[in-house]
C-alpha positions as CSV (number, residue, x, y, z in Angstrom):
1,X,-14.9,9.7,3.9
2,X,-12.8,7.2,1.8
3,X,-9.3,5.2,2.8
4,X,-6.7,6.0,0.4
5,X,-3.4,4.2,0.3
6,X,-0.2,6.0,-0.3
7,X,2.0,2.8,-1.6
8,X,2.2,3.9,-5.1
9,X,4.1,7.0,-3.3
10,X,6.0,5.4,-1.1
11,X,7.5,2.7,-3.7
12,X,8.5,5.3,-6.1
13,X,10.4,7.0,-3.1
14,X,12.3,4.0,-2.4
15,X,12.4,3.3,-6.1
16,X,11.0,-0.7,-6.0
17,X,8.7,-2.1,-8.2
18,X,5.7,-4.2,-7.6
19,X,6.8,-7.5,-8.9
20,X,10.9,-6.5,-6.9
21,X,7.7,-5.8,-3.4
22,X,5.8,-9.2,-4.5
23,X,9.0,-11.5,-4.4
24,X,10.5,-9.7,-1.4
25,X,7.4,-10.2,0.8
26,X,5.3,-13.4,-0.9
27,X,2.6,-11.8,-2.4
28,X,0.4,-11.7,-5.0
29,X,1.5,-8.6,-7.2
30,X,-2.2,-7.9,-8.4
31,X,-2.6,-7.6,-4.6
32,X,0.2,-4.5,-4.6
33,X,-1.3,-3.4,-7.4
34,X,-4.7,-2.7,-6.1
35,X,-3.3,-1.1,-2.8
36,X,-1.0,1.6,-5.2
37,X,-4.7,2.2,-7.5
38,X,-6.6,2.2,-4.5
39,X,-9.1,-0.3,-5.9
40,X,-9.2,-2.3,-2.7
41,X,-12.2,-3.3,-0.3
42,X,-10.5,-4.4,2.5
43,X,-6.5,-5.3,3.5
44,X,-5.1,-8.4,4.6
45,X,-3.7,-7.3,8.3
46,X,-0.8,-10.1,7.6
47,X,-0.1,-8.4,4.2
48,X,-0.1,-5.0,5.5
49,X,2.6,-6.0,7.9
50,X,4.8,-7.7,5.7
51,X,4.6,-4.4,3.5
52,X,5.1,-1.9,6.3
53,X,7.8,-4.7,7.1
54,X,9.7,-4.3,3.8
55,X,9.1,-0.8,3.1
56,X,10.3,0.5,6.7
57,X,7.3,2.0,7.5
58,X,3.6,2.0,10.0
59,X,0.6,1.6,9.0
60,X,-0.3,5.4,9.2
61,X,2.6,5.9,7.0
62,X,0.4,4.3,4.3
63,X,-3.0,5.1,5.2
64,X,-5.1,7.9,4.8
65,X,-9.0,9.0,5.7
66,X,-9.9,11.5,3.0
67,X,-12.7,13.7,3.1
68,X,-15.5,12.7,0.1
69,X,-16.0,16.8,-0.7
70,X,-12.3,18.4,0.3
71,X,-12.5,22.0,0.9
């Protein structure tokens, strides 16, 4: 099973950019980054609220378990 993050989906819906996310919230862009890639180990709880914050949405809005061998 992995976690995948859907923010790379869910900016381009509401058309915003990474460094337009990073001011709006105070965070690292490189951190945004890593979420819409999903090359992250772990999420910040504080920064996952101030994106679900920002982007109108819950936390199941942008995460996902996927299966390792879909079907």
């Amino acid at each position: 099973m992995a976690l995948t993050c859907t923010l790379d989906f869910e900016m381009k819906a509401r058309k915003i950019t990474t460094v337009a996310l990073a001011q709006k919230i105070g965070i690292n862009e490189s951190t945004i980054r890593k979420l819409r890639r999903n090359q992250f180990s772990m999420i910040d709880a504080a920064n996952l609220e101030k994106i679900c914050i920002a982007l109108d949405l819950q936390p199941g809005d942008l995460l996902h378990i996927e299966p390792d061998n879909p079907p």
